[in-house]
N, CA and C atoms as an extended XYZ file, in Angstrom:
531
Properties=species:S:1:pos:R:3:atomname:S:1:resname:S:1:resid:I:1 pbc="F F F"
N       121.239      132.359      202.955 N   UNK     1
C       122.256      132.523      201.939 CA  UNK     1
C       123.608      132.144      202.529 C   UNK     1
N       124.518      131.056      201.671 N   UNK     2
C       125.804      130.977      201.815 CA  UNK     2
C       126.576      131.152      201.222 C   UNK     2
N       128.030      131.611      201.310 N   UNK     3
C       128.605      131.876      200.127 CA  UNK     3
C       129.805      131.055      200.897 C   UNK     3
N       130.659      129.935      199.725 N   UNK     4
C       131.796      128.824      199.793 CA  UNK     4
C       132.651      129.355      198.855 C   UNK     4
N       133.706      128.462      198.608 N   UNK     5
C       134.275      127.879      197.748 CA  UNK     5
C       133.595      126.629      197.046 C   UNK     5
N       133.894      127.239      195.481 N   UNK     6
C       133.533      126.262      195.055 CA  UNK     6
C       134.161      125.151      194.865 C   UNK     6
N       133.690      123.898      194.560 N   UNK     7
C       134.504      122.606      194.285 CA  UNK     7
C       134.230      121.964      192.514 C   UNK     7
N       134.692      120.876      192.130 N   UNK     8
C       134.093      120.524      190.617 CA  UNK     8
C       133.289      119.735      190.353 C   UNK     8
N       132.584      119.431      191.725 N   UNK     9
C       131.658      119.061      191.587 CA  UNK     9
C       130.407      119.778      191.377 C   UNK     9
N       130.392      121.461      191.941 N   UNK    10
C       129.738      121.930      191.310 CA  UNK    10
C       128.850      122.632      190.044 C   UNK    10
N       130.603      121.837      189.258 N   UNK    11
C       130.199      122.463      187.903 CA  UNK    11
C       128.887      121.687      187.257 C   UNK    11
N       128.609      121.299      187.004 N   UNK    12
C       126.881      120.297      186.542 CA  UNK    12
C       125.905      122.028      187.008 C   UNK    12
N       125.618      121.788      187.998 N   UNK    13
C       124.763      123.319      188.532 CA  UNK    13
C       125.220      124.719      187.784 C   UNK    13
N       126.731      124.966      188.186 N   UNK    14
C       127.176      126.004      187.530 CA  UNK    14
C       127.420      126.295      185.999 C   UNK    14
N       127.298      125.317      185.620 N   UNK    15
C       127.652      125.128      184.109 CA  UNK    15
C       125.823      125.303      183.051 C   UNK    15
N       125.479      125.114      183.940 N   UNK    16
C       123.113      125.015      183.814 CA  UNK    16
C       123.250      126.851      183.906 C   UNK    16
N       123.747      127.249      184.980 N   UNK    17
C       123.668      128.817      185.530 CA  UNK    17
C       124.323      129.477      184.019 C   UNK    17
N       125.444      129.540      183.991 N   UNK    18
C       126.597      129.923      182.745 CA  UNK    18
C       125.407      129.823      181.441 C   UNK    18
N       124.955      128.420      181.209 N   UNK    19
C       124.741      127.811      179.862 CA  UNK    19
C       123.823      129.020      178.957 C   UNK    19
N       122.744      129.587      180.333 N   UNK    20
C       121.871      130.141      179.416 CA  UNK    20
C       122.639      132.099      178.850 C   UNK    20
N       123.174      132.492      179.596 N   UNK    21
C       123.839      133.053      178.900 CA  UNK    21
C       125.043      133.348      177.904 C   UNK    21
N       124.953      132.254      177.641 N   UNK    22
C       126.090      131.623      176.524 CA  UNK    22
C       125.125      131.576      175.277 C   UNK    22
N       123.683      130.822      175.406 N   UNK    23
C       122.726      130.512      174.526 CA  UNK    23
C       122.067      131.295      174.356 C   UNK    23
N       121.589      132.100      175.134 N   UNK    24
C       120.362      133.079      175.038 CA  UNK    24
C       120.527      134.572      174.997 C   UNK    24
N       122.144      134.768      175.270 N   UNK    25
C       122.445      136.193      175.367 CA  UNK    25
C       123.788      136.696      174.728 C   UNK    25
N       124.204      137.950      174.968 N   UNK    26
C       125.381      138.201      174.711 CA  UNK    26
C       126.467      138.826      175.732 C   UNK    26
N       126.316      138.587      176.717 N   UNK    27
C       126.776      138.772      178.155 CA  UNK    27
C       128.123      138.000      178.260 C   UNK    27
N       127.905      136.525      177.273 N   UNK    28
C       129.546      136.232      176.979 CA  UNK    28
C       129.600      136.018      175.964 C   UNK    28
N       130.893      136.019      175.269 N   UNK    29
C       131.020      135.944      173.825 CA  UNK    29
C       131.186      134.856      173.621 C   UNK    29
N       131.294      133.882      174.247 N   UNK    30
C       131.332      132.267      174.052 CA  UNK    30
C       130.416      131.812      173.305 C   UNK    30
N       130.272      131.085      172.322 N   UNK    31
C       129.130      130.339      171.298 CA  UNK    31
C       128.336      129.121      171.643 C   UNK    31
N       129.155      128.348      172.523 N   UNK    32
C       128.835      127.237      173.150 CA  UNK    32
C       128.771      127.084      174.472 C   UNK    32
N       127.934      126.566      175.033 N   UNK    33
C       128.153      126.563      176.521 CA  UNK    33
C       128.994      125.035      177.210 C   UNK    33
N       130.029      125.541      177.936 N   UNK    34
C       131.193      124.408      177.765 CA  UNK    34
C       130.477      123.121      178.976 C   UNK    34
N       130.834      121.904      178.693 N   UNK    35
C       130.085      120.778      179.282 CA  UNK    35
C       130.378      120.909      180.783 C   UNK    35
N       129.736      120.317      181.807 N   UNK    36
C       130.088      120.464      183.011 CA  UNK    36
C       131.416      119.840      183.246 C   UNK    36
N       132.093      118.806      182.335 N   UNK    37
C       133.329      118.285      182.586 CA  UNK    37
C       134.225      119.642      182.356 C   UNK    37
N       133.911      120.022      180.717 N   UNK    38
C       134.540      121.438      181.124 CA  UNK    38
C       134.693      122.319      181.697 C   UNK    38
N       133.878      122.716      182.671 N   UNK    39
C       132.929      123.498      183.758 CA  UNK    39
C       134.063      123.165      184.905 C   UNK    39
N       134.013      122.029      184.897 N   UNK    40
C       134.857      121.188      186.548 CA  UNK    40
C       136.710      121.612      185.984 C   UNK    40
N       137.057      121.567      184.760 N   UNK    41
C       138.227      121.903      184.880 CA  UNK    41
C       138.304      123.475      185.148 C   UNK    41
N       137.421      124.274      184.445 N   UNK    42
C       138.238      125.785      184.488 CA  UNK    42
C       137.700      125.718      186.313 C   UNK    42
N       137.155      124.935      186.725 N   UNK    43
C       137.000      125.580      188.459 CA  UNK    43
C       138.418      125.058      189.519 C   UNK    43
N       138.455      124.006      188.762 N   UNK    44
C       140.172      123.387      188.728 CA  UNK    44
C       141.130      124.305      188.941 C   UNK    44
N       141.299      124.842      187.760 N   UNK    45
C       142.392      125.833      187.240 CA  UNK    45
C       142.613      126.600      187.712 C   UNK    45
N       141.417      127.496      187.766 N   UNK    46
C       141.165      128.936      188.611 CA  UNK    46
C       141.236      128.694      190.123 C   UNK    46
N       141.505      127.643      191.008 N   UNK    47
C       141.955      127.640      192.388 CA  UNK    47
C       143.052      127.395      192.372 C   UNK    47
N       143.456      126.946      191.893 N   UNK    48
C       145.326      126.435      192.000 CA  UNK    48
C       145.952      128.038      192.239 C   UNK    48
N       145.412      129.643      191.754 N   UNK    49
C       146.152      130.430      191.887 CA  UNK    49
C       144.879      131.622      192.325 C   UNK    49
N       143.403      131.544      192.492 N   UNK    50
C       142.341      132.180      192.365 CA  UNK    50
C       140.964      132.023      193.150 C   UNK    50
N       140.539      132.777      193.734 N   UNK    51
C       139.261      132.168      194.279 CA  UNK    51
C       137.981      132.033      193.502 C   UNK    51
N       137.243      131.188      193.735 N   UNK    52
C       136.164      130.703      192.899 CA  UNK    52
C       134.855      130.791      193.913 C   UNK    52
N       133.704      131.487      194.224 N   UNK    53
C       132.888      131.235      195.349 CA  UNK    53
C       131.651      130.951      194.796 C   UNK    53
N       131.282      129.982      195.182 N   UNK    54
C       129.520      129.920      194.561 CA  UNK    54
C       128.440      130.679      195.918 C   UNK    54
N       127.331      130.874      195.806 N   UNK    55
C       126.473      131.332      196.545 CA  UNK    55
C       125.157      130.363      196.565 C   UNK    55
N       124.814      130.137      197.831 N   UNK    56
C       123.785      129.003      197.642 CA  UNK    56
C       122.563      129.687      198.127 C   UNK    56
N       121.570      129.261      198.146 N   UNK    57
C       120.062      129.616      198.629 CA  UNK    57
C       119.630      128.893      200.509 C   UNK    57
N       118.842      128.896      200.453 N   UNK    58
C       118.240      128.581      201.647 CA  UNK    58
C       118.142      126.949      201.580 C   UNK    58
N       117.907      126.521      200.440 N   UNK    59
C       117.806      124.759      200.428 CA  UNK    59
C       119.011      124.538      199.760 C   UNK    59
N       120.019      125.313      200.084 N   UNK    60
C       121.493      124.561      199.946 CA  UNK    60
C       122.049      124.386      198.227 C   UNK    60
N       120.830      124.993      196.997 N   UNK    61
C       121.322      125.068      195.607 CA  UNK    61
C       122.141      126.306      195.402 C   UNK    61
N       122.690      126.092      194.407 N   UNK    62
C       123.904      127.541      194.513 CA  UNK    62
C       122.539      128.133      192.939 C   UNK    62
N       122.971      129.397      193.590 N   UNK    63
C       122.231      130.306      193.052 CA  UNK    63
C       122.776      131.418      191.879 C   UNK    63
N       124.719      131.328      192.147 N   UNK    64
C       125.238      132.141      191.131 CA  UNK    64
C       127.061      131.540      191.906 C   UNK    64
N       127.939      132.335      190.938 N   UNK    65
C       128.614      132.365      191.309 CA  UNK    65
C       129.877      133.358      190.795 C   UNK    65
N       130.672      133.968      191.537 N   UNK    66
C       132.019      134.763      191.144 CA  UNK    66
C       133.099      134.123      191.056 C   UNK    66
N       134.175      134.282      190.312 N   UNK    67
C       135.922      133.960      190.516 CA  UNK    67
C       136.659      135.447      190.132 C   UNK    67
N       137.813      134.852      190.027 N   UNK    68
C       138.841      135.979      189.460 CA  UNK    68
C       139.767      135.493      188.722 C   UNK    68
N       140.462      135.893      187.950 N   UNK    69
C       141.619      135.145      187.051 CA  UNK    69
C       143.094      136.079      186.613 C   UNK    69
N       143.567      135.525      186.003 N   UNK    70
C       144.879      137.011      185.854 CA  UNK    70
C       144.344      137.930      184.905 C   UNK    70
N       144.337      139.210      185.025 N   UNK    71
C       143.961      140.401      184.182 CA  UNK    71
C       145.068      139.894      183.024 C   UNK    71
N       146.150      139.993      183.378 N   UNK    72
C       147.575      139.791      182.459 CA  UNK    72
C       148.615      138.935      183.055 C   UNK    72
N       149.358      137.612      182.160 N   UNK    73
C       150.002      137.060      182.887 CA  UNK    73
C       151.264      136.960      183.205 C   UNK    73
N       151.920      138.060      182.716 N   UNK    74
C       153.367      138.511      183.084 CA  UNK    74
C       153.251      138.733      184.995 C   UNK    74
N       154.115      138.927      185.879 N   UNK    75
C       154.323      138.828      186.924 CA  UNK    75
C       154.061      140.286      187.477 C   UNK    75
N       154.746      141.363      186.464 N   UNK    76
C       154.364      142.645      186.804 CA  UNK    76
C       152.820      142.892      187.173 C   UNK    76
N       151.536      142.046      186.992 N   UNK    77
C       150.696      142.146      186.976 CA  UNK    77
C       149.864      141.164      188.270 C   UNK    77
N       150.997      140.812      188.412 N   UNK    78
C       150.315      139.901      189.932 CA  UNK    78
C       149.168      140.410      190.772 C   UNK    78
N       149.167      142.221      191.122 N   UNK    79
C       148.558      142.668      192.097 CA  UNK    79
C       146.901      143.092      191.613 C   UNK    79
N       146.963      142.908      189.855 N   UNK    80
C       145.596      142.785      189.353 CA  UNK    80
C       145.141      141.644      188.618 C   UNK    80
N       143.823      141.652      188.643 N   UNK    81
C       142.809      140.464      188.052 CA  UNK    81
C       141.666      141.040      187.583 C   UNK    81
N       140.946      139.859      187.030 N   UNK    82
C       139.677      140.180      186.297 CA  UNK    82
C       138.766      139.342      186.976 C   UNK    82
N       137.650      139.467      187.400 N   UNK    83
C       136.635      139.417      187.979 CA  UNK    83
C       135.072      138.554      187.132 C   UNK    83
N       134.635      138.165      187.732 N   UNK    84
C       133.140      137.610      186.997 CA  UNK    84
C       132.385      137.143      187.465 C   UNK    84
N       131.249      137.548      187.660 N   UNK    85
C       129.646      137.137      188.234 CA  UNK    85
C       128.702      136.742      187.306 C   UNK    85
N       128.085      135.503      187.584 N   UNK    86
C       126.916      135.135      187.192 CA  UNK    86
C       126.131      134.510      188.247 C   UNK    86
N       124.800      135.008      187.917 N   UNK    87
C       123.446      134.512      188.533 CA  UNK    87
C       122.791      133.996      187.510 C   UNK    87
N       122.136      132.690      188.404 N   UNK    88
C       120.792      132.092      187.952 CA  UNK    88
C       120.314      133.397      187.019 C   UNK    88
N       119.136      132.962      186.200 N   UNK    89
C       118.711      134.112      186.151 CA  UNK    89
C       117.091      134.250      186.910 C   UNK    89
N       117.039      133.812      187.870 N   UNK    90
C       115.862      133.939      188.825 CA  UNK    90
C       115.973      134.510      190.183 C   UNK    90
N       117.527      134.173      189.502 N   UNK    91
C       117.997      135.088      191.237 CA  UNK    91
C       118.638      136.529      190.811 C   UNK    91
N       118.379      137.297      190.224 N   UNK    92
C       119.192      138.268      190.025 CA  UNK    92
C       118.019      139.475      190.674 C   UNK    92
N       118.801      140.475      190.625 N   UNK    93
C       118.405      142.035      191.819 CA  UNK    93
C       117.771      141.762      192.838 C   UNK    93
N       118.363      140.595      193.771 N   UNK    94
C       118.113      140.388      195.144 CA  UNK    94
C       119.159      140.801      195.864 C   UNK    94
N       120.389      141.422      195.646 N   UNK    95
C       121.526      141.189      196.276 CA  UNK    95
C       122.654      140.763      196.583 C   UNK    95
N       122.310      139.026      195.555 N   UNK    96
C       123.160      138.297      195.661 CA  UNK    96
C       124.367      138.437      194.726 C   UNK    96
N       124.640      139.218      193.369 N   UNK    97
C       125.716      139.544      192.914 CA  UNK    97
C       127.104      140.385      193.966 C   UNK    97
N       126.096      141.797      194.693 N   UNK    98
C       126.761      142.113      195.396 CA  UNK    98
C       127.592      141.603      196.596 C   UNK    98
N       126.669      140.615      197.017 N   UNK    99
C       127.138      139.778      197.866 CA  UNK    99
C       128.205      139.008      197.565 C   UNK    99
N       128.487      138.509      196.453 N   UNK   100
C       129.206      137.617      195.513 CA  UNK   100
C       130.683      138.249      195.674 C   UNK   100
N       130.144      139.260      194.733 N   UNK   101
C       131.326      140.535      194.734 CA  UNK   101
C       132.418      140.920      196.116 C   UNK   101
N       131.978      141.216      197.257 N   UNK   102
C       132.085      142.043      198.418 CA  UNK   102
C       133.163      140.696      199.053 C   UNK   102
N       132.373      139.440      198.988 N   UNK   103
C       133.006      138.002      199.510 CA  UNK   103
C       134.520      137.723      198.480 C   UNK   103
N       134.416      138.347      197.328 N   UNK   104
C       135.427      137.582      196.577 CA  UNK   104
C       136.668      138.826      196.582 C   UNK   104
N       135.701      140.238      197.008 N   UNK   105
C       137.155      141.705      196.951 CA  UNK   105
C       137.657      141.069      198.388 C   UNK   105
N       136.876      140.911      198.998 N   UNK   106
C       137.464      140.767      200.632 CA  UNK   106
C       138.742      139.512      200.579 C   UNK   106
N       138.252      138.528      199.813 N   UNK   107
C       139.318      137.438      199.471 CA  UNK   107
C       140.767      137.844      199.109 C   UNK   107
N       140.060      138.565      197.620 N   UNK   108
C       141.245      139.064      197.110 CA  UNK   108
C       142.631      139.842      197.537 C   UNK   108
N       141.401      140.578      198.164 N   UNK   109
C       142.388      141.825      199.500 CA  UNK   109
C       143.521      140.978      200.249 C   UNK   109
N       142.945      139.798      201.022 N   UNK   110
C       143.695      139.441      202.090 CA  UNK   110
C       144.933      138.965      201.300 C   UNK   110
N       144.724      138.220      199.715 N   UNK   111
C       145.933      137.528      198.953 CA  UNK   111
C       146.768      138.913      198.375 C   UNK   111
N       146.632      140.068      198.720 N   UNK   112
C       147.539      140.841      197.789 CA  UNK   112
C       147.035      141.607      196.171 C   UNK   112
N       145.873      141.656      196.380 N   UNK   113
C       145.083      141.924      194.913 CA  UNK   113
C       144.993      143.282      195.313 C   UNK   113
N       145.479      144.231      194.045 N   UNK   114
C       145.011      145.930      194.660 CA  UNK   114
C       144.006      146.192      193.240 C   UNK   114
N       144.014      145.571      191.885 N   UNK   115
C       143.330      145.834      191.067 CA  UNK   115
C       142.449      145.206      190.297 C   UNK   115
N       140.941      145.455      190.872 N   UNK   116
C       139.915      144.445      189.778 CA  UNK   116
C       139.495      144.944      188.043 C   UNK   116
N       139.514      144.239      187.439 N   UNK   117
C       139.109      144.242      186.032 CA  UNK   117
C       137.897      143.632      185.701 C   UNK   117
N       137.072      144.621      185.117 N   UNK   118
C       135.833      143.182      184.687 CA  UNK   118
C       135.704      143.760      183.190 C   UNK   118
N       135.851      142.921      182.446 N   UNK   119
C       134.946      143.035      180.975 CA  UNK   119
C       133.875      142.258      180.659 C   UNK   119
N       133.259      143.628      179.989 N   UNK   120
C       131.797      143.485      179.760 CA  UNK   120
C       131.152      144.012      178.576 C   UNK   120
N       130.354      143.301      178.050 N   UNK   121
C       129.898      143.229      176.853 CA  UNK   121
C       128.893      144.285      176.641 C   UNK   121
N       128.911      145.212      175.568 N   UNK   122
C       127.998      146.306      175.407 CA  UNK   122
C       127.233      146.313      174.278 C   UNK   122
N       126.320      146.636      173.937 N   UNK   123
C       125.157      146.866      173.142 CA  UNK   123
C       125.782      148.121      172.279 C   UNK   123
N       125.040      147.875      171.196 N   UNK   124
C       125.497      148.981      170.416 CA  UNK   124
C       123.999      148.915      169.369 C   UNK   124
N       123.463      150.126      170.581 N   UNK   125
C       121.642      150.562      170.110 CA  UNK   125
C       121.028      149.688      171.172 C   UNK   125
N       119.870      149.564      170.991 N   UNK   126
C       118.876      148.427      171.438 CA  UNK   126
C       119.261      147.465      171.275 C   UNK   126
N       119.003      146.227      171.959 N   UNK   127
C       119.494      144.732      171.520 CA  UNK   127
C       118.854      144.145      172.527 C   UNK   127
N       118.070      143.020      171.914 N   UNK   128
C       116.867      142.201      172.753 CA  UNK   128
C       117.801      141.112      173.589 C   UNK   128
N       119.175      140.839      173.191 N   UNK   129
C       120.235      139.621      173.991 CA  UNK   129
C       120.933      140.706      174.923 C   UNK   129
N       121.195      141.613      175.031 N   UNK   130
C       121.787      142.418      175.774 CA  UNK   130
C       121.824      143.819      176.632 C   UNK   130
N       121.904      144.044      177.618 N   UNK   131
C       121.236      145.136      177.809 CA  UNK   131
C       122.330      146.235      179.149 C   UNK   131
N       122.465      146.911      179.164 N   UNK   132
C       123.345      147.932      180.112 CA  UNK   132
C       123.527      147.090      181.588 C   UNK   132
N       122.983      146.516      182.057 N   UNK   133
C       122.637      145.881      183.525 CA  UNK   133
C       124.598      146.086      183.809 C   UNK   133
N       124.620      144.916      183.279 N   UNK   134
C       126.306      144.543      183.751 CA  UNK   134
C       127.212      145.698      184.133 C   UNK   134
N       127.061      146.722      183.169 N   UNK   135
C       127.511      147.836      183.180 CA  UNK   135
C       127.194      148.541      184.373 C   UNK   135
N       125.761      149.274      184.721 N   UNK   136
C       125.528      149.755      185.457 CA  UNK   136
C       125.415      148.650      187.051 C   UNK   136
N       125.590      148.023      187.048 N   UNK   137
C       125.516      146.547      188.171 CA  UNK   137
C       127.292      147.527      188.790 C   UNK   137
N       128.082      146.925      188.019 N   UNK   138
C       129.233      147.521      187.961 CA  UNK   138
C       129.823      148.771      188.199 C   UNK   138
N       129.364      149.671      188.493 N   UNK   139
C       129.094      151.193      188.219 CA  UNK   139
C       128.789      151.357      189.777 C   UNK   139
N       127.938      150.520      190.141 N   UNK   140
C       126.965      150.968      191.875 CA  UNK   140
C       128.290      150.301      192.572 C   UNK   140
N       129.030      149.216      192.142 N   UNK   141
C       130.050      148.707      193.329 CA  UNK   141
C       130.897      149.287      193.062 C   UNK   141
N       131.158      150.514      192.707 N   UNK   142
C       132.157      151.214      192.858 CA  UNK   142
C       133.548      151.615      191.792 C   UNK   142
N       133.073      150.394      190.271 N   UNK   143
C       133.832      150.335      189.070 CA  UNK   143
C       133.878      151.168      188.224 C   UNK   143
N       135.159      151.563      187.580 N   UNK   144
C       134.662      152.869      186.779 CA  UNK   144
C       134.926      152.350      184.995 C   UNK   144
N       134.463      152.786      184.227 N   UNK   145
C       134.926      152.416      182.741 CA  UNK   145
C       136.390      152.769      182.533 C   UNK   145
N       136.755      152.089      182.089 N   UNK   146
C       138.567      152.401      181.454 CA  UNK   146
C       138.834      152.737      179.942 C   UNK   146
N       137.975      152.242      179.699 N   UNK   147
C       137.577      151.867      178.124 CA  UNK   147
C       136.786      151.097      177.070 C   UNK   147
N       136.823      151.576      175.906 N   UNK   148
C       135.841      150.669      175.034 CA  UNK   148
C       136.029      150.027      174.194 C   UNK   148
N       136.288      148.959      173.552 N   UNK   149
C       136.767      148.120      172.027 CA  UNK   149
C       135.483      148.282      171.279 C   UNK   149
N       135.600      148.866      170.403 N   UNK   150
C       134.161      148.958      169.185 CA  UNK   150
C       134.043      148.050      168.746 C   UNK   150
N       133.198      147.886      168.304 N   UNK   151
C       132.549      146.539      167.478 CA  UNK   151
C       133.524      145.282      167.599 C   UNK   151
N       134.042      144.847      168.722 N   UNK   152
C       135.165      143.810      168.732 CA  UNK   152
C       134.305      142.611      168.779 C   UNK   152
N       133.430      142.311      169.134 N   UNK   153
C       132.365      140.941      169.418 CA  UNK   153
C       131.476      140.433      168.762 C   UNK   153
N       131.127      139.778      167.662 N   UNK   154
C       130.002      139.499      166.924 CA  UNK   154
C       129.026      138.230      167.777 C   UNK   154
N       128.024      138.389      167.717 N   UNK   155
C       127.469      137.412      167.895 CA  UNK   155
C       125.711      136.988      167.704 C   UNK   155
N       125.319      136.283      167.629 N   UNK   156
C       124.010      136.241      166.953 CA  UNK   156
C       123.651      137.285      165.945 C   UNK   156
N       124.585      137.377      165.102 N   UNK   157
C       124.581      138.134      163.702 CA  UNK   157
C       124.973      139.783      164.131 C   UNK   157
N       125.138      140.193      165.152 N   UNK   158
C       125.204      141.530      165.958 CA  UNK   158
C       126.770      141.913      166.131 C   UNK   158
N       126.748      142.894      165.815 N   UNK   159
C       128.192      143.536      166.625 CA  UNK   159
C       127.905      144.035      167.877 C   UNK   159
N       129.283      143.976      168.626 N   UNK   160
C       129.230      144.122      170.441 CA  UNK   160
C       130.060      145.058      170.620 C   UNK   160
N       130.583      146.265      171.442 N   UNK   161
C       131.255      146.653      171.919 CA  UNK   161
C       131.847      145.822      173.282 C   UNK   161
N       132.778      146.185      173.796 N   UNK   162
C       133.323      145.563      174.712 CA  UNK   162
C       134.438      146.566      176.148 C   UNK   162
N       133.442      147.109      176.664 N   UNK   163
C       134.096      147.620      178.146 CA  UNK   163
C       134.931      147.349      179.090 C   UNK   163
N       135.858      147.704      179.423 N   UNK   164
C       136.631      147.095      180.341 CA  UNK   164
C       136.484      148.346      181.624 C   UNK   164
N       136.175      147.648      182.776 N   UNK   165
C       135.761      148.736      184.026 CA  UNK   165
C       136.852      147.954      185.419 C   UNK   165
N       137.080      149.081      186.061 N   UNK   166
C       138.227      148.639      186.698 CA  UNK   166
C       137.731      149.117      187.983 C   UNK   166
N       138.216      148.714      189.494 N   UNK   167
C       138.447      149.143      190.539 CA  UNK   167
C       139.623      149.027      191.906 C   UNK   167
N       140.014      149.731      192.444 N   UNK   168
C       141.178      149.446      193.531 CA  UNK   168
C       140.844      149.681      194.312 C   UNK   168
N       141.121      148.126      195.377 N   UNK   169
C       140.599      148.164      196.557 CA  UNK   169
C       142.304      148.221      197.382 C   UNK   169
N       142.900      148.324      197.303 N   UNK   170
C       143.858      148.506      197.741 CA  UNK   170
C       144.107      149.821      198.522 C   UNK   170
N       143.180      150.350      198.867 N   UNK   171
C       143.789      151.509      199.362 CA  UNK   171
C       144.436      152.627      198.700 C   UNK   171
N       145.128      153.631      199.304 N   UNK   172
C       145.543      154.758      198.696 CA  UNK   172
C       146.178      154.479      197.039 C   UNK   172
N       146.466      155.623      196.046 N   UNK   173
C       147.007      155.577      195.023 CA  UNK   173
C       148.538      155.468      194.901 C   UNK   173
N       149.339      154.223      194.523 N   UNK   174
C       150.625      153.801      194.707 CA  UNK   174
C       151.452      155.085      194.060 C   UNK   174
N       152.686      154.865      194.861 N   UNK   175
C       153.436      156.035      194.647 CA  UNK   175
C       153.323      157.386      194.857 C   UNK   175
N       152.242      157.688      194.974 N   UNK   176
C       151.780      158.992      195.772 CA  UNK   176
C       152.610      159.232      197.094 C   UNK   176
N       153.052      161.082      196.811 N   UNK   177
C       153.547      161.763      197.849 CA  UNK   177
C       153.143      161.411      199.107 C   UNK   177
């Protein structure tokens, strides 16, 4: 296992990884899964101010990948971001999310990041496209829920709730005695 930076040339691979949960699930609220040209710009974008890491396998294919982006883009908000993992889905509960994760807080840390954000898409009942994972995935590295948007997400005829789970790696609680 390796974990890089990614480049835009990887988007073709990463954009195959993304596609099926765009199509097959509700994990993003996206309708379409965006072309690898599109793929190669947001990996563009997101380095000019963000790290982007793919994770590869043993024969050198990337297997998933994390970035981060601005939580909010006013300046007051510099010291937090929002977070995102995807795996293949052949590679998932081996490790490699966490791994993903651990490589991209450690990044973050060294640039000045004290607050991660991840939103995540919730089920509301049973639902054969969606299921708690993300949530509880999230939960074991140490993220806690902040909150919930009700029914904010429609998709494949379904309403979604929508979680937002947060963590600080920054060390102690700012402003504290």
């Amino acid at each position: 296992m390796k974990i890089r930076c990614a480049a835009p040339e990887d988007a073709g691979r990463l954009s195959e990884i993304y596609a099926y949960y765009v199509e097959k699930t509700a994990v993003s609220f996206e309708y379409a899964a965006p072309s690898p040209a599109e793929f190669a710009r947001r990996i563009e974008a997101t380095l000019k101010n963000y790290p982007f890491l793919v994770l590869e396998g043993e024969d050198g294919a990337a297997l998933g990948y994390a970035y981060a982006g601005p939580f909010k883009e006013r300046e007051a908000y510099r010291r937090s971001c929002e977070v995102t993992v995807y795996l293949d889905r052949a590679a998932r509960r081996r490790g490699y999310g966490r791994a993903l994760y651990e490589a991209l807080e450690k990044e973050l840390l060294a640039r000045g990041i004290r607050n991660l954000y991840a939103c995540v898409a919730s089920p509301v009942g049973r639902d054969p496209r969606l299921t708690r994972d993300s949530e509880r995935f999230h939960h074991r590295l140490g993220y806690r829920k902040v909150g919930t948007f009700r029914y904010c997400g429609e998709k494949f005829g379904r309403l979604y709730h929508m979680i937002w789970m947060e963590k600080r790696i920054g060390g102690r609680e700012p402003n504290a005695p």
